[in-house]
ChimeraX commands (.cxc) that place a marker at each C-alpha (Angstrom):
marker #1 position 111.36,100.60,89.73 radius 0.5
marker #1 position 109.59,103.40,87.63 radius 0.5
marker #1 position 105.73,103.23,86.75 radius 0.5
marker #1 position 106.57,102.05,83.09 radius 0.5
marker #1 position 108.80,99.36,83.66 radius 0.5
marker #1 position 106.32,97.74,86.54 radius 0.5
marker #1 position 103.66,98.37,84.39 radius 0.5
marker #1 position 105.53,96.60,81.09 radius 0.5
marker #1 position 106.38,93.41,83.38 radius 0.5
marker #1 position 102.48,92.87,84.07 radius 0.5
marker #1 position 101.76,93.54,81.21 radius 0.5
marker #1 position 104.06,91.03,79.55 radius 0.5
marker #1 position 103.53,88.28,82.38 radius 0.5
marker #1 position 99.68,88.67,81.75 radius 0.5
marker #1 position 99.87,88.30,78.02 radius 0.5
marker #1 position 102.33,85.46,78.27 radius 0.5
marker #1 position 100.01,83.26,80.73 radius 0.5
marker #1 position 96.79,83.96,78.88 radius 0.5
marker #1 position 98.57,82.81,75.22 radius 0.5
marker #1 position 99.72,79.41,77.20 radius 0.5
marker #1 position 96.96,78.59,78.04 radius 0.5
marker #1 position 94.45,76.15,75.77 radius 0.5
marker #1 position 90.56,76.82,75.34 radius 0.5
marker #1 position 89.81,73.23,75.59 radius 0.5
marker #1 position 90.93,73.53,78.50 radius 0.5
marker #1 position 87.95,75.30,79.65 radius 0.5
marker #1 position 85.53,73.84,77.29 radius 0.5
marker #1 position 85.88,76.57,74.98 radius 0.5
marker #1 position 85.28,76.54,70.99 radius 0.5
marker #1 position 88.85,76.16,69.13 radius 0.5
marker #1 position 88.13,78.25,66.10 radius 0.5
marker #1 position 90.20,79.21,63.33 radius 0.5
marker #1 position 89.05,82.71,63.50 radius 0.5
marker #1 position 91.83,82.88,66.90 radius 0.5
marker #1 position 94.65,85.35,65.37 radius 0.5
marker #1 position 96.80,84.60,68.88 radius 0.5
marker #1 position 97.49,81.59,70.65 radius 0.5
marker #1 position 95.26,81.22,74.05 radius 0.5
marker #1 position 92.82,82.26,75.55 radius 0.5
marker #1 position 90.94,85.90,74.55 radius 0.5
marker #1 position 90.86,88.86,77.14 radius 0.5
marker #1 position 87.22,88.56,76.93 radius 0.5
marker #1 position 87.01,84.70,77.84 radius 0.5
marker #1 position 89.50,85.18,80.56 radius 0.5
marker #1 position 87.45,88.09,82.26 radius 0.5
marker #1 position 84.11,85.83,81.94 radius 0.5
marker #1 position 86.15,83.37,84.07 radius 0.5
marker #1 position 87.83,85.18,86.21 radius 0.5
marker #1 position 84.26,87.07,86.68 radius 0.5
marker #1 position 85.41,90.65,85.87 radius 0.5
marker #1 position 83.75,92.93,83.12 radius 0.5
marker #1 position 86.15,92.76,79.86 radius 0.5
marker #1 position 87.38,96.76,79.95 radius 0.5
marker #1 position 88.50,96.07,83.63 radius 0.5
marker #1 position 90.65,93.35,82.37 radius 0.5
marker #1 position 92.01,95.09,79.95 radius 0.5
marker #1 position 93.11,97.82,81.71 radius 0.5
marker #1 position 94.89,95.25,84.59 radius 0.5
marker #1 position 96.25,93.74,81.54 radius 0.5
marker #1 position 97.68,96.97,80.27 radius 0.5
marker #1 position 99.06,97.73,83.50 radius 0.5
marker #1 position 97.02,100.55,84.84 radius 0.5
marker #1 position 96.74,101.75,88.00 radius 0.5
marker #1 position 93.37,99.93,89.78 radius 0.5
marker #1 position 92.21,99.01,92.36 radius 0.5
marker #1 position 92.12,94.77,92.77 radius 0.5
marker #1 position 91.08,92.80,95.78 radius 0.5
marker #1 position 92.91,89.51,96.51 radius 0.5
marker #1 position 89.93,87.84,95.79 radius 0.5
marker #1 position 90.17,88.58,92.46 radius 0.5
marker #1 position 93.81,87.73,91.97 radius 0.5
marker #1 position 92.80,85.06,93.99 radius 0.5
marker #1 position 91.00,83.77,90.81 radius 0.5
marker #1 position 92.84,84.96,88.48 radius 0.5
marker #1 position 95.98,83.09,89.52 radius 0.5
marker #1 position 93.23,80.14,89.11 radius 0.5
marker #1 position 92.48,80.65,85.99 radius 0.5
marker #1 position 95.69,81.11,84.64 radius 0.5
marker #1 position 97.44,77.84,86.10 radius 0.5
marker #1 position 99.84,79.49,87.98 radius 0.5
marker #1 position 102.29,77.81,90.43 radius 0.5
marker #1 position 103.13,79.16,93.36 radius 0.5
marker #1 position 106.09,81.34,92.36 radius 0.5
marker #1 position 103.95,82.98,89.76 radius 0.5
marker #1 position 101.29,83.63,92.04 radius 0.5
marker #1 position 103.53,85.22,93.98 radius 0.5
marker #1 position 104.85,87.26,91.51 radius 0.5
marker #1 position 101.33,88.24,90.44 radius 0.5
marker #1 position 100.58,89.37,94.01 radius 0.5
marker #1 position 103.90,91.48,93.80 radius 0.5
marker #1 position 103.35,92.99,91.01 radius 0.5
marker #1 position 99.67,93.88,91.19 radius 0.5
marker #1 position 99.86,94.65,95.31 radius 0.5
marker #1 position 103.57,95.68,95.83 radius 0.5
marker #1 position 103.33,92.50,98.42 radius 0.5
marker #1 position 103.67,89.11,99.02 radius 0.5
marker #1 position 100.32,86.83,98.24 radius 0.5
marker #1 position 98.43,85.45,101.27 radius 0.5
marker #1 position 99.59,82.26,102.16 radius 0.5
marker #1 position 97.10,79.18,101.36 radius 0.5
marker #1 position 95.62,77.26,104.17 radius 0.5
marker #1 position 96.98,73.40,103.51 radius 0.5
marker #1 position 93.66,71.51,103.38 radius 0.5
marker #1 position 92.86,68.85,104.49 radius 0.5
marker #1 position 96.57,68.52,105.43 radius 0.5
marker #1 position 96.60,68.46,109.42 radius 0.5
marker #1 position 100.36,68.83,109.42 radius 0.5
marker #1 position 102.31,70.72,106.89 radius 0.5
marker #1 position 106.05,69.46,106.71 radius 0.5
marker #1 position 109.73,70.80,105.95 radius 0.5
marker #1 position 111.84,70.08,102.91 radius 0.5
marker #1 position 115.01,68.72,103.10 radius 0.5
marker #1 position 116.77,72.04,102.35 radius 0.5
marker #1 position 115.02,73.56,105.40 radius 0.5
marker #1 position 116.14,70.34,107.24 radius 0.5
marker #1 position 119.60,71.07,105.63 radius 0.5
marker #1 position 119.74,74.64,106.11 radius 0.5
marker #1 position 119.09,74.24,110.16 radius 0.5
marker #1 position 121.96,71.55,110.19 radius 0.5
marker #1 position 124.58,73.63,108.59 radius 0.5
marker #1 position 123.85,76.00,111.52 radius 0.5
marker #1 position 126.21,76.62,114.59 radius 0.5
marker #1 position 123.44,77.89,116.74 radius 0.5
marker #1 position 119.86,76.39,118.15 radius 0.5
marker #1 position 117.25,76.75,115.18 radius 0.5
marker #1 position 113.95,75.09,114.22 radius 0.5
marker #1 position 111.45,75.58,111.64 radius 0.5
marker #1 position 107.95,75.92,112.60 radius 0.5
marker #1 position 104.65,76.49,110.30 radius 0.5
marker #1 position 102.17,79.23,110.61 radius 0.5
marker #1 position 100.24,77.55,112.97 radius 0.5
marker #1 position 103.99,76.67,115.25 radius 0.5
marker #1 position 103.86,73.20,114.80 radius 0.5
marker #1 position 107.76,72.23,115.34 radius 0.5
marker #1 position 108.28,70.67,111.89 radius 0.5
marker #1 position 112.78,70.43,111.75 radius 0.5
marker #1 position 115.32,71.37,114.55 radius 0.5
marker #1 position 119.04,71.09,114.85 radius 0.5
marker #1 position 120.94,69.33,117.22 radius 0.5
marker #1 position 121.33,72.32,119.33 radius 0.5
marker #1 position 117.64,73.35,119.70 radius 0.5
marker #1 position 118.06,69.71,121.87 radius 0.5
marker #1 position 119.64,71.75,124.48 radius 0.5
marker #1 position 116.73,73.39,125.01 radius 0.5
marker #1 position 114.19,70.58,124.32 radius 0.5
marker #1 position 114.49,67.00,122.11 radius 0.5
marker #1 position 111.42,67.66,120.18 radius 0.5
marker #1 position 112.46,64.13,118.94 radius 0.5
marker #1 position 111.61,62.59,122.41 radius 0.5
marker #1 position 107.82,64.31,121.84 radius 0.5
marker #1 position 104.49,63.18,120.09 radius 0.5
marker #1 position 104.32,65.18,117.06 radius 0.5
marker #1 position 101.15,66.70,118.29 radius 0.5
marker #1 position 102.97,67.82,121.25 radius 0.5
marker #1 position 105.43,69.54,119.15 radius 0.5
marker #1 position 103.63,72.76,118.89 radius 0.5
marker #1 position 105.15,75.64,120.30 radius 0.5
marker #1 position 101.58,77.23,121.64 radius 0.5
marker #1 position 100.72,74.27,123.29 radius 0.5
marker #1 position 104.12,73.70,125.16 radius 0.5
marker #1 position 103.75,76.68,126.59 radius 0.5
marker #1 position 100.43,76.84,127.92 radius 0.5
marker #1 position 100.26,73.24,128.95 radius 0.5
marker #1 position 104.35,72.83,129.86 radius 0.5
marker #1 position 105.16,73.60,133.82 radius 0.5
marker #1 position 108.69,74.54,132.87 radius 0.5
marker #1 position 107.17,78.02,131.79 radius 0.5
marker #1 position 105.27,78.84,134.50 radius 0.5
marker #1 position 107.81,79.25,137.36 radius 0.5
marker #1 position 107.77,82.62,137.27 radius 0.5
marker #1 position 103.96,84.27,136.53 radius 0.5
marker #1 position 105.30,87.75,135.61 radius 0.5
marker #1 position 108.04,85.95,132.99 radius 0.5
marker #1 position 105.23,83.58,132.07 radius 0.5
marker #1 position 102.67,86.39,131.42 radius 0.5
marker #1 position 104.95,88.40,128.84 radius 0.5
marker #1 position 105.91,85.19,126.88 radius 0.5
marker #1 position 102.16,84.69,126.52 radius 0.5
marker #1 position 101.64,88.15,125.93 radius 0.5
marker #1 position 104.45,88.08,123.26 radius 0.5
marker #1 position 103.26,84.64,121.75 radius 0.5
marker #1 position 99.87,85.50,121.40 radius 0.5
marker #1 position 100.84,89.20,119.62 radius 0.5
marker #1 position 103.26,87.26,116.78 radius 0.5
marker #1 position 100.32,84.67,116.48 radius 0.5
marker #1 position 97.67,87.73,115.38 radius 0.5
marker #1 position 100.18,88.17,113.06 radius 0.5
marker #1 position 100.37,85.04,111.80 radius 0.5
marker #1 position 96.78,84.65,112.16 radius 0.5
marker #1 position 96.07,87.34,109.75 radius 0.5
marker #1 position 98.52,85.98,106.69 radius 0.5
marker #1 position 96.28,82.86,105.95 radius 0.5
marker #1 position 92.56,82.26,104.77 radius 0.5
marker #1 position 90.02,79.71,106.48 radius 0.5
marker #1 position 92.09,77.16,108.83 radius 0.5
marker #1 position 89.92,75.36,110.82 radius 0.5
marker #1 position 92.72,73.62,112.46 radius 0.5
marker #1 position 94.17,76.45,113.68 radius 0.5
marker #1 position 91.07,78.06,114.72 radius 0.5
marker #1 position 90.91,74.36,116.95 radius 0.5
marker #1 position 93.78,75.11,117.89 radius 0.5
marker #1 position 93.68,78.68,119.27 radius 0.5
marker #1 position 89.92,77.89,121.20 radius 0.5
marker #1 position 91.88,74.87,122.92 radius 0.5
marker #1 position 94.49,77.25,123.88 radius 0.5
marker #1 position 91.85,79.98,125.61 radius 0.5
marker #1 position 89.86,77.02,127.50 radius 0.5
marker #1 position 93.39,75.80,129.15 radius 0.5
marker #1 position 94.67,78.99,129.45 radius 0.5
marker #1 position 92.79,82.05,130.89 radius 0.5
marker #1 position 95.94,84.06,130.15 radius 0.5
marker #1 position 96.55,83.28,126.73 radius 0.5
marker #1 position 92.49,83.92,126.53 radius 0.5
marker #1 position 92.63,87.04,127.65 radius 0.5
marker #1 position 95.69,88.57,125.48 radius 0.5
marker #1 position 94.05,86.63,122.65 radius 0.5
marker #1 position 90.82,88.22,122.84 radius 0.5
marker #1 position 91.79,92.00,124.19 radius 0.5
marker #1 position 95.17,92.94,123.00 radius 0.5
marker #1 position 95.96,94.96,120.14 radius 0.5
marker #1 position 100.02,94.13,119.93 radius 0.5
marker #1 position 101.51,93.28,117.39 radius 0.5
marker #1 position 104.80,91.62,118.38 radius 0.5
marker #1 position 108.00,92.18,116.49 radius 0.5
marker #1 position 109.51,89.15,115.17 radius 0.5
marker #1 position 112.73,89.63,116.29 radius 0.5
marker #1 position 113.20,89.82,120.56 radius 0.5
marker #1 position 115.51,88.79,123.57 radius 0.5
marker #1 position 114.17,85.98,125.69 radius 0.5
marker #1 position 115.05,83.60,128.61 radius 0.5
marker #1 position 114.98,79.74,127.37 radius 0.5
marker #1 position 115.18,77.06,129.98 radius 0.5
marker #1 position 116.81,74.18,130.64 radius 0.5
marker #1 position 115.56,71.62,132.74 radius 0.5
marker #1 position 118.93,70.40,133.89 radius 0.5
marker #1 position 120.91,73.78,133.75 radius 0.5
marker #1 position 118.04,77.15,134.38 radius 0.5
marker #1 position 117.49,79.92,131.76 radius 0.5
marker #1 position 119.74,81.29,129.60 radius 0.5
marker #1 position 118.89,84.63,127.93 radius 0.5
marker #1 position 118.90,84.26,123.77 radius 0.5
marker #1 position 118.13,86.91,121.24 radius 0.5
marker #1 position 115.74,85.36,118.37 radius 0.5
marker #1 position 115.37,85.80,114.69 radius 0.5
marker #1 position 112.69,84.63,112.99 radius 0.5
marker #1 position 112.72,84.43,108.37 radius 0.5
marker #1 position 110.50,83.21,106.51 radius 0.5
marker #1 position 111.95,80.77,104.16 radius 0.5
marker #1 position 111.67,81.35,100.12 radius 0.5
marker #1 position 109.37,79.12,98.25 radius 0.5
marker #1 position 108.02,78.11,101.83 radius 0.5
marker #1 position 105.49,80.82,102.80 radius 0.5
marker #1 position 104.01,78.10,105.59 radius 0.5
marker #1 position 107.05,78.43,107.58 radius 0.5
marker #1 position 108.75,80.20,109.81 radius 0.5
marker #1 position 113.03,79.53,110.71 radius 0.5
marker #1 position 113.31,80.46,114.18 radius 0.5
marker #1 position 117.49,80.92,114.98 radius 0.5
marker #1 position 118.47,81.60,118.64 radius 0.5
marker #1 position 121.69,83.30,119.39 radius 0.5
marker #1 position 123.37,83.82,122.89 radius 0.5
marker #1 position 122.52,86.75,124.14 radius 0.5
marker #1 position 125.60,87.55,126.77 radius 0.5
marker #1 position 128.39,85.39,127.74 radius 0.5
marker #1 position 126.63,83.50,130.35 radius 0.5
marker #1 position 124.67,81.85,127.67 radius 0.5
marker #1 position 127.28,81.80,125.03 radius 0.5
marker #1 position 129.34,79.91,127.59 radius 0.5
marker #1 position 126.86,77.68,128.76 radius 0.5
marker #1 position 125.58,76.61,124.91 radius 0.5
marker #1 position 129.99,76.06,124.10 radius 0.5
marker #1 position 130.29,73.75,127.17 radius 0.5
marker #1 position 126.73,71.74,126.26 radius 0.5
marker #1 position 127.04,71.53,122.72 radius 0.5
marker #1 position 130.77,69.91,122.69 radius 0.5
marker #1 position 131.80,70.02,126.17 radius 0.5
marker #1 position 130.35,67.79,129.13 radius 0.5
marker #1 position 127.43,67.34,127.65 radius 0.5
marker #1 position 127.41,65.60,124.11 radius 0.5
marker #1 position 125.16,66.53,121.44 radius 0.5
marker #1 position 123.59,64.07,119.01 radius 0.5
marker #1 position 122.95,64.31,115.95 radius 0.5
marker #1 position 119.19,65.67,114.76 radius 0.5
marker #1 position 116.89,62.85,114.23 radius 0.5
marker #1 position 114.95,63.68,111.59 radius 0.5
marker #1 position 112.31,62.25,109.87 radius 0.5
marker #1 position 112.56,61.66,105.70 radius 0.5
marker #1 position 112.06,65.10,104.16 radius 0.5
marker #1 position 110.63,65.57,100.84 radius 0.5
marker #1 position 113.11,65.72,98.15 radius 0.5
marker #1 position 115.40,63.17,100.20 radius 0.5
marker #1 position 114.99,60.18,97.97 radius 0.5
marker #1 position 116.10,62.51,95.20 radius 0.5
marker #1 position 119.50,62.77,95.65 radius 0.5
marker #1 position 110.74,81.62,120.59 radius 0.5
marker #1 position 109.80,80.07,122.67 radius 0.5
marker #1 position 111.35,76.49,123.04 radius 0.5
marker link #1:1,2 radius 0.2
marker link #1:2,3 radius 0.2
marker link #1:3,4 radius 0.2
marker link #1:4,5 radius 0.2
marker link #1:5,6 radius 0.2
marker link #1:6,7 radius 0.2
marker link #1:7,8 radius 0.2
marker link #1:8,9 radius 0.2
marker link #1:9,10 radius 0.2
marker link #1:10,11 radius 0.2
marker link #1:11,12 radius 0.2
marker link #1:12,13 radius 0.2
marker link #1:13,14 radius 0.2
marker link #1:14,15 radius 0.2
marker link #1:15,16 radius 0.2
marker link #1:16,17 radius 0.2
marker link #1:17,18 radius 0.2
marker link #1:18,19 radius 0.2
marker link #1:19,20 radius 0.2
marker link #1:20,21 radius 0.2
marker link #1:21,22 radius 0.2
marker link #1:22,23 radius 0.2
marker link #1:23,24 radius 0.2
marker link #1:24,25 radius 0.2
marker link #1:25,26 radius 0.2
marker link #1:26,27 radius 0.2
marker link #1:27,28 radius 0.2
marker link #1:28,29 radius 0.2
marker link #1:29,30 radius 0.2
marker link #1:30,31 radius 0.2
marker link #1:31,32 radius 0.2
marker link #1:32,33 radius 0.2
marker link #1:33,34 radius 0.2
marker link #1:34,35 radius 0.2
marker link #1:35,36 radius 0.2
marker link #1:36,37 radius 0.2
marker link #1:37,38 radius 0.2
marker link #1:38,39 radius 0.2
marker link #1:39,40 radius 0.2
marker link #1:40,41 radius 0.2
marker link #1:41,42 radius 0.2
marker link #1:42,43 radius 0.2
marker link #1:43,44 radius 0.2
marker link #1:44,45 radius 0.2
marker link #1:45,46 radius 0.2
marker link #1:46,47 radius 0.2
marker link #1:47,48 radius 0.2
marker link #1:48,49 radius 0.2
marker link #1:49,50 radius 0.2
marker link #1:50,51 radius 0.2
marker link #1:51,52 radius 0.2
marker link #1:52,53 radius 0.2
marker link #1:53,54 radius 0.2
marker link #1:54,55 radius 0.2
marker link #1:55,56 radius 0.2
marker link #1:56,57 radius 0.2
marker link #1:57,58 radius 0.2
marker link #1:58,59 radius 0.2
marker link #1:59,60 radius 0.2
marker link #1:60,61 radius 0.2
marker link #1:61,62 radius 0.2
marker link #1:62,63 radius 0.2
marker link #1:63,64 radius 0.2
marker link #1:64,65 radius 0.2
marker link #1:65,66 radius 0.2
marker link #1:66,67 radius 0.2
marker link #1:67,68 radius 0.2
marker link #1:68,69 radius 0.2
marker link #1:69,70 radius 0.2
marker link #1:70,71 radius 0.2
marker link #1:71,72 radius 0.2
marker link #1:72,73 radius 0.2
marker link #1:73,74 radius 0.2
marker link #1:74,75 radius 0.2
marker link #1:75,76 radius 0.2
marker link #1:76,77 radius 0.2
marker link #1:77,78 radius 0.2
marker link #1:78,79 radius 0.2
marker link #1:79,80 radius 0.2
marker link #1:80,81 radius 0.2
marker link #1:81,82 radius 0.2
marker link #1:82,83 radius 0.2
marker link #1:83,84 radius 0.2
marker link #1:84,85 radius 0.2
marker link #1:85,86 radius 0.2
marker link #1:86,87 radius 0.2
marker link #1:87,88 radius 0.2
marker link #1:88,89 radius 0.2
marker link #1:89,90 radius 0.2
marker link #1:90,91 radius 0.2
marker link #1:91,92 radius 0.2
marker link #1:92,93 radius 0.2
marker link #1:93,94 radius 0.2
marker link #1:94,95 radius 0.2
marker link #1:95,96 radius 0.2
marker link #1:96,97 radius 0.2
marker link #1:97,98 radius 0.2
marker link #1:98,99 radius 0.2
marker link #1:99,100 radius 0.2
marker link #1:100,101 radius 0.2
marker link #1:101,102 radius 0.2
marker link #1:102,103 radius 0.2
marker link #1:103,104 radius 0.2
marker link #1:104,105 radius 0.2
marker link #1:105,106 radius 0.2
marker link #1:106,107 radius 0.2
marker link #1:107,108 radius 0.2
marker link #1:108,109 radius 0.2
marker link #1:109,110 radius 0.2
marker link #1:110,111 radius 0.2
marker link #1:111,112 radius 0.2
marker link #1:112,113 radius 0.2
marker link #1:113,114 radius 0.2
marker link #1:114,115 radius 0.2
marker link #1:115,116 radius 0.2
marker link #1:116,117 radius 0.2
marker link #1:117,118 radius 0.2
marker link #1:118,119 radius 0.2
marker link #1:119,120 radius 0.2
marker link #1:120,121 radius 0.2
marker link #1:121,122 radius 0.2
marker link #1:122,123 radius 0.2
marker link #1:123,124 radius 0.2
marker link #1:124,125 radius 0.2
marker link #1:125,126 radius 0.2
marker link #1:126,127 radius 0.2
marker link #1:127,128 radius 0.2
marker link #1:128,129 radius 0.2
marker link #1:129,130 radius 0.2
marker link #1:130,131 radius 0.2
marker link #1:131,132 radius 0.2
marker link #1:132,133 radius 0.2
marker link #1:133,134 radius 0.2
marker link #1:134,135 radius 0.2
marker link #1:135,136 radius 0.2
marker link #1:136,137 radius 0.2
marker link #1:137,138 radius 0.2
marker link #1:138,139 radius 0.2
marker link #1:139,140 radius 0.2
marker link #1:140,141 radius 0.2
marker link #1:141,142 radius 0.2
marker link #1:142,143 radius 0.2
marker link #1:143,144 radius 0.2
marker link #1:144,145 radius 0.2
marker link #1:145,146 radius 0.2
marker link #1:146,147 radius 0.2
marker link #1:147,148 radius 0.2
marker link #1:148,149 radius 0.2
marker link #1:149,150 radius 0.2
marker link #1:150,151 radius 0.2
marker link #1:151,152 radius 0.2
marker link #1:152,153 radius 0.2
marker link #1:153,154 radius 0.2
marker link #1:154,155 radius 0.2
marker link #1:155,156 radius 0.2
marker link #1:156,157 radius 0.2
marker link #1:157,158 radius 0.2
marker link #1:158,159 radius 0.2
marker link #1:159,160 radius 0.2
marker link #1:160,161 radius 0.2
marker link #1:161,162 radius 0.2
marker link #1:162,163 radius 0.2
marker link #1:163,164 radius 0.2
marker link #1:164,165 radius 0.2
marker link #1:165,166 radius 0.2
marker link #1:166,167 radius 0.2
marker link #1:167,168 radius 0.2
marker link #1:168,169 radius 0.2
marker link #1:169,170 radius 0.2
marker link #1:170,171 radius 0.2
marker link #1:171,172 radius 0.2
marker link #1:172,173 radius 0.2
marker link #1:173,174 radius 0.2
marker link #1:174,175 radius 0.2
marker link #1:175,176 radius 0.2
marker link #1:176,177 radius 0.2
marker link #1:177,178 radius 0.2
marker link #1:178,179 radius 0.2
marker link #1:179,180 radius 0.2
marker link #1:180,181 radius 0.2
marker link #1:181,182 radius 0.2
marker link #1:182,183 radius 0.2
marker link #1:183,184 radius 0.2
marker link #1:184,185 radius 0.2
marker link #1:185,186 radius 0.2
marker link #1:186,187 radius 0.2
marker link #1:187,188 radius 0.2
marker link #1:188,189 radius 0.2
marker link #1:189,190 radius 0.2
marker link #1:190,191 radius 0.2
marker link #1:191,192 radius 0.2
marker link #1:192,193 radius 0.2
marker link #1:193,194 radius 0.2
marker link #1:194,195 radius 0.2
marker link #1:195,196 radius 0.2
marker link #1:196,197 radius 0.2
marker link #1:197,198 radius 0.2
marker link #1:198,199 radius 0.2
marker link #1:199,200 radius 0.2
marker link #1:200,201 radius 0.2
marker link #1:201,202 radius 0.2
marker link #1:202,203 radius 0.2
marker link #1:203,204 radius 0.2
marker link #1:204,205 radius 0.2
marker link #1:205,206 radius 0.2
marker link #1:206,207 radius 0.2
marker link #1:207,208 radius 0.2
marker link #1:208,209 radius 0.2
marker link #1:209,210 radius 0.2
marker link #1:210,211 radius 0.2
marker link #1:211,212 radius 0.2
marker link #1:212,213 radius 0.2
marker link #1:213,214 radius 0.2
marker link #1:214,215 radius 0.2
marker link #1:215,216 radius 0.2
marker link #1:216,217 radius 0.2
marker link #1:217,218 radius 0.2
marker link #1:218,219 radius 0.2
marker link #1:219,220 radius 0.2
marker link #1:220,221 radius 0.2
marker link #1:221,222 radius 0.2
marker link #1:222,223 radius 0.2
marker link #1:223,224 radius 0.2
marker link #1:224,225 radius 0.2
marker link #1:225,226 radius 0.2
marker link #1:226,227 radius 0.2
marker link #1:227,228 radius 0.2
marker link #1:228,229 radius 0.2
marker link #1:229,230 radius 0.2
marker link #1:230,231 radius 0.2
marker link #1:231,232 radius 0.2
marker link #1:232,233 radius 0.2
marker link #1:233,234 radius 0.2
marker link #1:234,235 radius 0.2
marker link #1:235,236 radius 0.2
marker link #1:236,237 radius 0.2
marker link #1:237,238 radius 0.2
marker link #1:238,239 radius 0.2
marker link #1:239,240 radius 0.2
marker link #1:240,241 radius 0.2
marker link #1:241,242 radius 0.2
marker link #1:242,243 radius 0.2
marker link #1:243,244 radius 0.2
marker link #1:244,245 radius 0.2
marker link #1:245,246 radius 0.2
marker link #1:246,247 radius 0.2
marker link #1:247,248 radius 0.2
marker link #1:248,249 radius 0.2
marker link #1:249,250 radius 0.2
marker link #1:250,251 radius 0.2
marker link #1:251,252 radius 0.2
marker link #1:252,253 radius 0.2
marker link #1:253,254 radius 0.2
marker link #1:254,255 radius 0.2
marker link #1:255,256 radius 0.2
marker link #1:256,257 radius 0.2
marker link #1:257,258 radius 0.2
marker link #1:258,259 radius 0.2
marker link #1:259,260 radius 0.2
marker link #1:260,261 radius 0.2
marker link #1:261,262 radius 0.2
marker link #1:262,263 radius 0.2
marker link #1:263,264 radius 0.2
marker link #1:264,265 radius 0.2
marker link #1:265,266 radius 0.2
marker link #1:266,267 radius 0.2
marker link #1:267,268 radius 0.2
marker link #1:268,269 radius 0.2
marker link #1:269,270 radius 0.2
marker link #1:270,271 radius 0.2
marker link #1:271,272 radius 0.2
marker link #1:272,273 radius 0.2
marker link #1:273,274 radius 0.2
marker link #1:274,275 radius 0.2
marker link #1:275,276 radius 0.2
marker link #1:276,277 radius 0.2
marker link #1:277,278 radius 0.2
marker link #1:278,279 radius 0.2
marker link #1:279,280 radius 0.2
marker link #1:280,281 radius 0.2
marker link #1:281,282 radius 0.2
marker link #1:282,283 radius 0.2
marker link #1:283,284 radius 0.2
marker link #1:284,285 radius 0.2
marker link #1:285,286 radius 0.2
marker link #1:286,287 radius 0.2
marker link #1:287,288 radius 0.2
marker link #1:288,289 radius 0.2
marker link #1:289,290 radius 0.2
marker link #1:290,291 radius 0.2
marker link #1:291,292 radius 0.2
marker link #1:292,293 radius 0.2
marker link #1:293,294 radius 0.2
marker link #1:295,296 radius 0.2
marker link #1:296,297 radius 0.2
view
């Protein structure tokens, strides 16, 4: 996209939010001295906190410098929902905005297209949040584990495996899962603002686990989200699985985890469980919002 045309669309998207919006809104005087509908550049810098010349220059679509914070407020000020706050963040940053913290939610949930999406799938997959809370899950994730058979607190990802024996039968195997959890997790860490239940949740992870302290507090990695890894069965060992890991659109919270077989032992083994000797139910899931309308495992 060329310089002119990016700056044009903020330009435009700017203008257009700032005329929809109403100064009673905001306690302002509706005068009849207004030649545009909206708010003024000059009231919307005063709330956003800015001086009025920086405004207008982010307005005309120069090149500045803005801090999150700012857009932060911004986006506040101009009433914008959550796919125009990410466009704002896109076209003012070149990236996608920082994902918000649900408070006081304790658990954040997946819609029924996420629900959906894993069904339609041939292969294990779940969807877990930022924080990997297990929040949807296929039928074939239960080969690995029935996260339906769990208390939903104990369908977090960190905490099955720092607290799960299944894990820990090897130490070297064990130490690179927690070395690789713990490096996706700084990741994840980094894309949200103040979450005190995830800060909870991390210091009760480094008081059970010295190992998960220790990566946690002096590693630098950075994982990639994408790896081969050994999954294991309680009934029938490990079987090796390549992961992929997306981030669903409109759900910046989440994370869809997919596992495919990673060589033929594994391929073989998931044919045979999933609709062989060993039948597969079908998920149990909970309601999902929108129903009434209509890597480590």
């Amino acid at each position: 996209m060329s310089e002119q045309l990016h700056s044009a669309m903020l330009s435009r998207f700017l203008k257009s939010r700032r005329a929809a919006l109403s100064p009673n809104d905001f306690g302002l005087p509706h005068d009849c001295r207004r030649r545009t509908p909206g708010l003024r550049r000059e009231e919307v810098a005063s709330l956003v906190g800015v001086s009025v010349s920086w405004y207008t220059w982010l307005e005309q679509g120069r090149n500045i410098s803005v801090s999150a914070s700012v857009l932060e407020r911004l986006a506040s000020v101009l009433q914008l929902d959550a796919a125009q706050r990410e466009y704002l963040f896109t076209l003012v940053q070149r990236r996608p905005a920082p994902i918000v913290a649900a408070e006081p939610k304790d658990r954040l949930e997946a819609s029924a297209l996420v629900w959906r999406t894993l069904e339609a799938l041939t292969m294990p997959g779940l969807a877990m949040t930022y924080r990997w809370d297990v929040v949807a899950w296929n039928k074939y994730i239960q080969l690995f584990r029935d996260y339906s058979q769990l208390p939903q607190r104990d369908r977090n990802l960190l905490r099955l495996l720092v607290r799960d024996p299944l894990h820990k039968r090897s130490l070297e195997d064990y130490e690179n899962k927690v070395r690789l959890a713990t490096s996706r997790l700084r990741f994840d860490y980094t894309q949200v603002g103040d979450d005190s239940i995830l800060d909870d949740l991390i210091q009760e992870l480094c008081d059970a686990c010295p190992i998960f302290k220790h990566h946690w507090n002096h590693s630098t990695d950075i994982g990639p989200p994408n790896s081969v890894g050994t999954v294991i069965h309680r009934e029938f060992g490990p079987f090796n699985f390549e992961h992929c890991v997306y981030v669903p659109k409109g759900d910046p919270h989440l994370r869809v985890v997919i596992y495919f077989p990673q060589d033929d032992a594994a391929a073989e083994a998931l044919a045979e469980l999933a609709g062989g000797g060993r039948a597969v139910a079908a998920t149990p899931r909970p309601p999902a919002p929108g129903d009434g309308n209509r890597r480590i495992a």
